[in-house]
Structures are given as C-alpha cells and as structure tokens.
C-alpha positions as a printed Julia matrix, in Angstrom:
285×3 Matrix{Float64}:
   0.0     0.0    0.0
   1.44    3.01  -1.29
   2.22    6.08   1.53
  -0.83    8.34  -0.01
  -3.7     5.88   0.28
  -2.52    5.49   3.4
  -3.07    9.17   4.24
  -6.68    9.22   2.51
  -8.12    6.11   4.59
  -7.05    7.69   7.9
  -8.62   10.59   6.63
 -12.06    8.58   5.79
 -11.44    6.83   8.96
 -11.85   10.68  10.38
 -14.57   11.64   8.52
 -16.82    8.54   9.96
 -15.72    9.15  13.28
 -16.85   12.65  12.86
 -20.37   11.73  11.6
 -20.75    9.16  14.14
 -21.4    11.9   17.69
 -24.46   13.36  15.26
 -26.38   10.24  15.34
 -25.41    8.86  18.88
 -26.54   11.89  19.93
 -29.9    11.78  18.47
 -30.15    8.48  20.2
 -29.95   10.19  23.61
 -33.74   11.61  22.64
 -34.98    8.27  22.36
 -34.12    6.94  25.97
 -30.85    6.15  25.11
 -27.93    5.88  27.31
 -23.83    5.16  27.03
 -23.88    1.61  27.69
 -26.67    0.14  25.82
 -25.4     2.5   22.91
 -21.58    1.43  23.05
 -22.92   -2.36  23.3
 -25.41   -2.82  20.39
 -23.56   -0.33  18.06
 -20.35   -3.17  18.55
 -23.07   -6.28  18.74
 -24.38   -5.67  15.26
 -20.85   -5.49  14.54
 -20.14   -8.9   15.42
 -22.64  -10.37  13.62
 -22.44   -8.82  10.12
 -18.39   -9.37  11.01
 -18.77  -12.76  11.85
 -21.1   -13.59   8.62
 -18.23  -11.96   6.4
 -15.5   -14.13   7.78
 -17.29  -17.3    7.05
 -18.29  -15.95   3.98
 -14.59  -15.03   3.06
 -13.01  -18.0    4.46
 -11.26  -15.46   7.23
 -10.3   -18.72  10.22
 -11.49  -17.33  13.64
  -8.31  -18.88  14.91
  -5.63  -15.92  16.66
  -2.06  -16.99  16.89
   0.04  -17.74  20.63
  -0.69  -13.93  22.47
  -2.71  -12.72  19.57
  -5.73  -12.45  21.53
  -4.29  -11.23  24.72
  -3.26   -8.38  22.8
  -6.77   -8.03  21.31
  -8.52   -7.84  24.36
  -5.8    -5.45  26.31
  -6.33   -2.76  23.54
  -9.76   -3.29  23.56
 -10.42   -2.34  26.68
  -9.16    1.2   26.46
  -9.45    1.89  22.85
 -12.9     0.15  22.21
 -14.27    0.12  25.92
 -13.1     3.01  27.65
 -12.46    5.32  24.8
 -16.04    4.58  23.69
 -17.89    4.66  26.86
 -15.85    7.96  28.37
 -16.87    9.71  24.68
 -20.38    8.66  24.66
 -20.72    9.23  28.39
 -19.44   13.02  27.66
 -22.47   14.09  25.56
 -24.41   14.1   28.14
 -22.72   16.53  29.5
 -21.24   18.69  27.06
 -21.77   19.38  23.71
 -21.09   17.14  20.71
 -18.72   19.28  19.39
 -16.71   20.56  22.59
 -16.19   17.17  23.64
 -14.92   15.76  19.92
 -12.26   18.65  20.43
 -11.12   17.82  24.18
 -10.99   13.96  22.83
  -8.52   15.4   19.83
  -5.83   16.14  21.86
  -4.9    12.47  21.89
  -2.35   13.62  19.66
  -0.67   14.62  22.03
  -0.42   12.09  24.27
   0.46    9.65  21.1
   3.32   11.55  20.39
   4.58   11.95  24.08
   3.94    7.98  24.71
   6.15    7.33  21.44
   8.72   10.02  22.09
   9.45    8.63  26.1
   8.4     5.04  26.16
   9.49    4.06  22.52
  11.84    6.85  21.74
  10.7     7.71  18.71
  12.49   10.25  17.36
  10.33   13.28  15.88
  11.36   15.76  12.76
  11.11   19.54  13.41
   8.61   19.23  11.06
   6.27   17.2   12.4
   6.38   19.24  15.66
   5.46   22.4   14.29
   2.5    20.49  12.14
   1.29   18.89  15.74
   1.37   22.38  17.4
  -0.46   23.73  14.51
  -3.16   21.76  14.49
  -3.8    21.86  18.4
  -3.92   25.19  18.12
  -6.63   25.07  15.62
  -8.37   22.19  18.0
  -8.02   24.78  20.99
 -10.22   27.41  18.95
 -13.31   24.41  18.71
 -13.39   24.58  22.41
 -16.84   26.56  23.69
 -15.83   28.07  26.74
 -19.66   28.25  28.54
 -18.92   24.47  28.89
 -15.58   24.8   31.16
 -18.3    24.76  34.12
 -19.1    21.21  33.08
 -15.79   19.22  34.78
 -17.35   16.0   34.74
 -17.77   16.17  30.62
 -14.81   17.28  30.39
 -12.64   15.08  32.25
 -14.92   12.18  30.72
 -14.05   14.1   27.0
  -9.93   14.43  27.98
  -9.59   11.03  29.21
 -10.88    9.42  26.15
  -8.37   11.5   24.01
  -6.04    9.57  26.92
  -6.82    6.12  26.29
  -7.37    6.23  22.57
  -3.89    6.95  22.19
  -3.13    4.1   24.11
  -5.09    2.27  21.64
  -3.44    3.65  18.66
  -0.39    3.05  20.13
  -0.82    0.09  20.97
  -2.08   -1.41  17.57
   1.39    0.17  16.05
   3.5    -1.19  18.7
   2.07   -4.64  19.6
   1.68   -5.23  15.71
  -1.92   -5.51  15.42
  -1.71   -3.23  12.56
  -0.16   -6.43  10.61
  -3.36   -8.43  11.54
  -6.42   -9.3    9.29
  -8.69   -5.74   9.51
 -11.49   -7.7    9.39
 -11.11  -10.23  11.95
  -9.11   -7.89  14.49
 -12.34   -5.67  14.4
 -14.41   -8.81  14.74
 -12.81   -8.95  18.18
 -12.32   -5.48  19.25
 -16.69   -5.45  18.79
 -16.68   -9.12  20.75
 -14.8    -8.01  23.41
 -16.85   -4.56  23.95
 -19.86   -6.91  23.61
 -19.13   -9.63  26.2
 -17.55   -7.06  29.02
 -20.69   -4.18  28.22
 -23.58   -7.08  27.99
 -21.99   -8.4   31.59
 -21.91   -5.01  33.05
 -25.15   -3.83  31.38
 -27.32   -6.64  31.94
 -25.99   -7.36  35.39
 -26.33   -3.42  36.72
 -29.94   -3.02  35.13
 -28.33   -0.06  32.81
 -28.96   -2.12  29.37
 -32.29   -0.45  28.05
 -34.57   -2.0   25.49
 -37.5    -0.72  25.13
 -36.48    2.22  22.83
 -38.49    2.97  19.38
 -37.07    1.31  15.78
 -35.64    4.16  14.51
 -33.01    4.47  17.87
 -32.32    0.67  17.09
 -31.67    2.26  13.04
 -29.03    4.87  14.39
 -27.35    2.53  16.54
 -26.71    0.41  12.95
 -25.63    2.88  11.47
 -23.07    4.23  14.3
 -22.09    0.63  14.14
 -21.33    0.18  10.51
 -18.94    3.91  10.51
 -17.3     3.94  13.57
 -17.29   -0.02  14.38
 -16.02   -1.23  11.44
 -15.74    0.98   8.53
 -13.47    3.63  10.47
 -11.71    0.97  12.19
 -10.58   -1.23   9.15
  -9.4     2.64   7.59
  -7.95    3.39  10.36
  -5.87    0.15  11.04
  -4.79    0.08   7.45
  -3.71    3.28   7.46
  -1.47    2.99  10.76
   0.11    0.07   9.23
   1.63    2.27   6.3
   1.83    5.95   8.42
   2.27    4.52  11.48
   0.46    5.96  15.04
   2.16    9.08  15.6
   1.36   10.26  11.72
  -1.59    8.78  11.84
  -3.0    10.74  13.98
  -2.46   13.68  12.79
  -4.15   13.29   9.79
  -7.27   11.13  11.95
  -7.57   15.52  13.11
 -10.07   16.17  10.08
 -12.38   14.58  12.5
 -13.65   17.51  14.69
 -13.78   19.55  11.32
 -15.92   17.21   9.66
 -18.03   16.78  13.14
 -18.16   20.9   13.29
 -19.47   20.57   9.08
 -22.11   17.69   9.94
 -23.23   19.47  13.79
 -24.08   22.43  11.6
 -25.88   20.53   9.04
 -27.86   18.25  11.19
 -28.41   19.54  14.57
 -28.49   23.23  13.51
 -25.22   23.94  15.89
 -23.9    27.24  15.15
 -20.33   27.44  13.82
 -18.32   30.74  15.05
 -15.34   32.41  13.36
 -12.77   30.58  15.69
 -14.02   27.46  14.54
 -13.48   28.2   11.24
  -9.86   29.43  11.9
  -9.73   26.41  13.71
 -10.42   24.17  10.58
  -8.24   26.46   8.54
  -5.28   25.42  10.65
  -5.88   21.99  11.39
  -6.08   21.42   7.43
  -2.71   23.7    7.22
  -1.25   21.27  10.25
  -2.16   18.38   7.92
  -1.06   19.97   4.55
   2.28   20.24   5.72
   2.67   16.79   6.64
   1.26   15.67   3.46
   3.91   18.1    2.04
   6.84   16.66   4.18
C-alpha cells in the first residue's frame, strides 16, 4: 500500500468518526444511554463481522498472544475510549467534547517520544502544534463549568492513544482488519452485555428508529473507520496517523451544523483552517 492511500483512509477513517457523535446523539432523545449504545452499536458489529469471515473463508483462529493483545487494547481503545466519549455528551456538547478527545495527539506523540523513543522531525512538531492550536479554537468556553464532561471528553483523548499506540507497537496493525475488528466489537460486547445486563443499565425498550441509528453508528465507527484506520497505521504509522485522523472535529463541526443546527463561530473556522494547514504540511513533508 502506497504512503498516499494510506493518508486518505485515515482521513475517511476521520470523517466517519466525525459523523458518528451526530447520530449517537440523536439516540440520547430516544431513551438512550452510554452503555446500551456502546454495546449494540459493537453487537451488530459482530454479527455482520462474523457472517463476512465465514463468507470469506477469514479462520477465527488468533495466533500464541494474539488475543491477549486483542482484548488489552480493547479495553481502552474500544471500551473506555467509547464509553468515556459517549458518556461526555451528556454533559457537554457534541462538538466541545470531539475537540477535548482530539488532543490524543498529544499524548500519542509523548507515549512514542518517552516510552518508545521515537524520534520526531522539526517538522512534524510544528504540524502537531499547529493543528492543536486550531483544536483549541473548537473549544466553547460556557462548557468549562461542566468538569465531569470534560474530564470524561480528555480522558478518552487519553486512552485512545493508548489504543493507537498500541495497535502500532504490539503489531496488530499487521493483523487481518477484518477479523481484528471482529474482536475489538466481541470483546466490547461480552464485558458491556456483563456489566449492562448485570447493573440493570442495558435499556430495550427504545423505538425502531433508535435501534436504526445505533446500525448505522455501528457500521462507521465499528467497522468501517476501524478497518481505515488500522490500514492506514500500518503504512503511516500511530504518531502520523494521527495527525491526519484531526479532520475529525472539522468534519463533526461541518455535519453538527448541518444536522443539529449547531452554530459554527469564526474561531471554529480558523480552527479548521489550521488543522487542514497542520495536515497539509505533513502531506507536504
């Protein structure tokens, strides 16, 4: 796979992941809630997933550690990254919470740069400080007052860049896309169908059309985003990937507007403006 499609399915990968907030959030007005919404949108995952492999021939079988691995990421990266995000737009809004979860760049690069030593061009700095700044201007300031969306929001950024790490490092990246999201969406439906069904927080009785968004949450930011987004980190690797994973909270600023009538201001615009310099320079380099 050549460097530059690896670049445009990170980028898809974003542009999923940014859709994806609009329609969990219109789940919310059903009766929804975080963990019946983070389990069913990975369940229907596992079924269409599991159909697939047969149909492809894809063995079910992992190799000596394979799954260890599988279920250690998955429980920050597809658990907790998940259920801290969803959990936040309750909160906060869609949009301030997409930006606090988008400084997992930064914590990528510092986990790489001090646990891995990866070493880091001057370029590639001044790209990463671009586009936080631009991330910094998405940030609505009347919901500072909200801590507990926020921290929820930050620590997601946290541990989905131990989960990008992690699939670079422990050489997921190198597995099957399809069947390593086939268990990323078991695991998150085993541990959240325990916990929801045991705790009495797994609702139900919600209308069709909840039932229709949590489909189609499942089939972007389940699978579709994830198979991108694993491809791409196998050419880029997680540090670069990243980056260019930042057209995100433009794309969920573009569809906000579009959908749920949010209002975009002039710093958000600057903000997109340098977020798409941060990753035109990279593309550049």
């Amino acid at each position: 796979m050549t460097r530059n499609k690896g670049i445009l399915l990170v980028i898809a990968s974003a542009l999923l992941y940014g859709f994806a907030p609009v329609l969990c959030s219109m789940t919310y007005q059903y009766g929804n809630n975080p963990i019946t919404l983070t389990f069913f949108r990975s369940f229907f995952v596992v079924i269409l997933l599991g159909v697939l492999m047969i149909k492809n021939k894809i063995p079910f079988r992992c190799e000596k550690g394979e799954l260890i691995r599988i279920v250690g990421v998955a429980l920050f990266g597809s658990i907790m990254t998940t259920l801290l995000l969803n959990s936040s737009y309750l909160y906060i809004g869609v949009g301030t919470a997409t930006t606090l979860h988008f400084l997992y760049p930064l914590f990528v690069t510092l986990i790489c740069h001090f646990v891995y030593h990866d070493s880091l061009s001057k370029k590639h700095l001044m790209a990463l400080g671009i586009c936080l700044c631009g991330v910094l201007l998405f940030l609505d300031f009347k919901d500072l007052s909200k801590m507990k969306g926020i921290l929820m929001a930050l620590i997601s950024g946290m541990t989905f860049a131990i989960y990008l790490v992690g699939i670079d490092k422990l050489k997921l990246s190198k597995m099957n896309s399809m069947k390593l999201s086939f268990y990323f969406a078991l695991t998150v439906s085993v541990v959240l169908g325990v916990f929801g069904f045991t705790t009495g927080q797994m609702i139900l009785n919600q209308p069709a059309i909840s039932y229709v968004l949590m489909f189609g949450v499942a089939i972007m930011a389940q699978w579709l985003a994830v198979v991108f987004l694993q491809q791409g980190i196998s050419v880029l690797g997680s540090s670069l990937a990243s980056l260019f994973s930042m057209f995100e909270p433009v794309s969920c600023l573009v569809f906000g507007a579009l959908l749920l009538n949010e209002t975009v201001v002039i710093a958000q615009a600057i903000g997109c403006v340098l977020i798409l310099g941060g990753v035109l320079l990279l593309i550049k380099e």
